[in-house]
N, C-alpha and C positions, 0 to 999 in steps of 0.2 A: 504494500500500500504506500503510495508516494505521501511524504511530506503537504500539509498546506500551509504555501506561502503569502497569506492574507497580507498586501498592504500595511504600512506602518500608522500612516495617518488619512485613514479613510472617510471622508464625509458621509451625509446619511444619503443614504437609496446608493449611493456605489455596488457595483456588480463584480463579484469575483468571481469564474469560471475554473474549475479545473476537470478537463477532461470535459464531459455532460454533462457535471453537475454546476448548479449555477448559486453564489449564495447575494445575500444583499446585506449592508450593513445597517443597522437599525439606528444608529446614533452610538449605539452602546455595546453592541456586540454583534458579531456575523452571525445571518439565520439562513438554514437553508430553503432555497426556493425549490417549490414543488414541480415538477412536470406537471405538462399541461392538464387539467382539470375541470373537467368540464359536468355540471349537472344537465342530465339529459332527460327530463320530464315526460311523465305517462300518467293518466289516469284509470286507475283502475276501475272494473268495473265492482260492483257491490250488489248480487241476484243472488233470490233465494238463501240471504244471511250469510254468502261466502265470497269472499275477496280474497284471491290471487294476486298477486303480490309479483311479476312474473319479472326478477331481475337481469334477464338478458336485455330487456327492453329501454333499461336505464339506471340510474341511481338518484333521480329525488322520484318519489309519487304522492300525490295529490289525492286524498281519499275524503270523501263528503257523506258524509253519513245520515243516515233518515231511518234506519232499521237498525235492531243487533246484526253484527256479524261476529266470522270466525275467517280469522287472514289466517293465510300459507303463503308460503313461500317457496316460488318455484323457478328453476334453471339456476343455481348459485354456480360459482367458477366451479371448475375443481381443485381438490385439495394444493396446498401451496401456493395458490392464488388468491391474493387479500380486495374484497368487496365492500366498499363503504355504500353505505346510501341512505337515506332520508326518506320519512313519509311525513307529509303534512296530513293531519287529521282536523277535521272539520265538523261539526255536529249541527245541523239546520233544525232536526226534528224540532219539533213544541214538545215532546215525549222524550226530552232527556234522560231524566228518571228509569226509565226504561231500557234505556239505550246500554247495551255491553260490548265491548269488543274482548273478543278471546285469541289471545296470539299463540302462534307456536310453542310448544313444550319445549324446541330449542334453542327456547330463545333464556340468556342468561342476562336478568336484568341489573342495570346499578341498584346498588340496596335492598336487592333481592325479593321486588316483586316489580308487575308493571304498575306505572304511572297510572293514576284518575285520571278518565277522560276531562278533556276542556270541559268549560260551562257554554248553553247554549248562545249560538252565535259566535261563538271564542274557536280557537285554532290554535293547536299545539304540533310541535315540529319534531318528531322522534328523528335519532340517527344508532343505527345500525352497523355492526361488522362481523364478516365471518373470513377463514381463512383456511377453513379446512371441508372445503366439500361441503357447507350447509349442516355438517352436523352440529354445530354449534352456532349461534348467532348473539351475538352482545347487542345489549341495546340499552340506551338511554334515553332521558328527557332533554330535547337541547334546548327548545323554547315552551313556553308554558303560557296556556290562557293569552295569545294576540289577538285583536280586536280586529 
């Protein structure tokens, strides 16, 4: 692994390049910059109380709710390939109360269960990652209750 030779006296947004990796200097210390990253939007559909979740298609999804459902998740990389992705959740019904979503049993949440749905009208922004074939998926709250 080569040496990096960061600049002595770098201003902020300066670019250091070694090889393809590219980093930027924040003011205070070099970070590295990510390859291109692109969220690639789908909405899923929501029939008969199940929603597929179908991650070949993209990594954010757009989900509006008006019924209970039960998400899966289907097409994950295979194993050794790392899948980030996002689903925006949204609850319209008047029958919040009522309203449940049941995730995957592979999914391992922060703090070890999932999040309360939004309050009606409100949008919450889950992100997701797996890395091993789908059998496991991590997931968190990343935004809570938007307007």
């Amino acid at each position: 692994m080569a040496n990096l030779d960061f600049p002595s006296n770098p201003s902020t947004g300066d670019v250091y390049v070694q090889g393809s990796v590219k980093y930027v200097f924040t003011g205070t210390k070099w970070k590295l910059l990510a390859k291109k990253y692109n969220y690639n939007g789908s909405a899923p559909t929501n029939a008969s109380n199940a929603t597929e979740i179908d991650l070949s298609t993209g990594n954010f999804f757009d989900i509006i709710l008006d019924e209970e459902t039960t998400v899966s998740f289907a097409n994950p990389p295979t194993s050794g390939l790392f899948k980030k992705f996002q689903v925006k959740l949204s609850i319209l019904s008047t029958y919040v109360s009522t309203i449940s979503v049941t995730w995957p049993s592979s999914v391992a949440w922060e703090g070890g269960s999932a999040p309360t749905l939004p309050e009606l009208g409100h949008t919450d922004v889950l992100e997701f990652y797996t890395s091993d074939g789908g059998t496991t998926y991590y997931g968190k709250l990343k935004e809570d209750n938007l307007s």
